[in-house]
C-alpha positions, 0 to 999 in steps of 0.5 A: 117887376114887383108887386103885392101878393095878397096874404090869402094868396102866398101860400099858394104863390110860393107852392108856385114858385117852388113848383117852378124851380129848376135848379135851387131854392133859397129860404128862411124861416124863423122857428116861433113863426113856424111853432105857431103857424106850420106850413102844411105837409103838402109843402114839404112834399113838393120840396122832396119832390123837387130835391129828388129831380135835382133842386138844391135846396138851403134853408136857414132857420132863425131862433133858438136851438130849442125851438129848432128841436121842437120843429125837427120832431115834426118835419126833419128833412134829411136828402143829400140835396137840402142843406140847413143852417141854423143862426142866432142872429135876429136881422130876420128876413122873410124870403124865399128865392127860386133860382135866383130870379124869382124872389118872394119876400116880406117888409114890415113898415107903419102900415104893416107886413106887406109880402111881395114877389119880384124879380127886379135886380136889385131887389134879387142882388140885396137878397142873396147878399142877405143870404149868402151873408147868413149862410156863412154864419 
């Protein structure tokens, strides 16, 4: 099923999530969105918290190395369970997968920026394409 997550609502759906996971977590991230509006350090906190049971966390970062630099002075995660790629590609997708079957993501269209969560197949399987495919860059 997929459906709509209020833009009040995802901060507190994706600390869901990330509580939930048991095994990985996969997410993207772009640098400007996080210079101008951060994610809180309780964020943070759940991640290591959830890499020191076990999690593997991969995050790939979308922007330029100098953007990266100004975030890394402020939150830089540093576990042997969270791996970090950075791209320079700009096919940039909002996403945040939990073990491969719960899948939080954003489409832009006319109307606007619509988030939602969904763990339908094909919705799952074009995710880790696009993910898998940015992790090898």
């Amino acid at each position: 099923m997929t459906s709509e997550i209020e833009q009040s609502d995802v901060l507190e759906t994706a600390m869901r999530l990330v509580r939930d996971a048991h095994s990985t977590i996969q997410m993207t991230m772009q640098a400007i969105e996080e210079i101008e509006r951060p994610l809180p350090p309780e964020y943070f906190a759940l991640l290591e918290r959830k890499m020191n049971e076990g999690v593997k966390v991969t995050r790939i970062g979308f922007g330029r190395a100098e953007d990266f630099e100004r975030i890394f002075s402020r939150v830089h995660i540093q576990h042997p369970n969270y791996l970090f790629h950075r791209t320079d590609q700009t096919d940039y997708r909002r996403m945040l997968l939990i073990d491969g079957s719960q899948l939080l993501f954003v489409r832009k269209d006319d109307t606007g920026r619509h988030i939602y969560l969904s763990d339908e197949r094909e919705d799952l399987e074009r995710y880790t394409r696009y993910f898998s495919d940015h992790e090898k860059v």
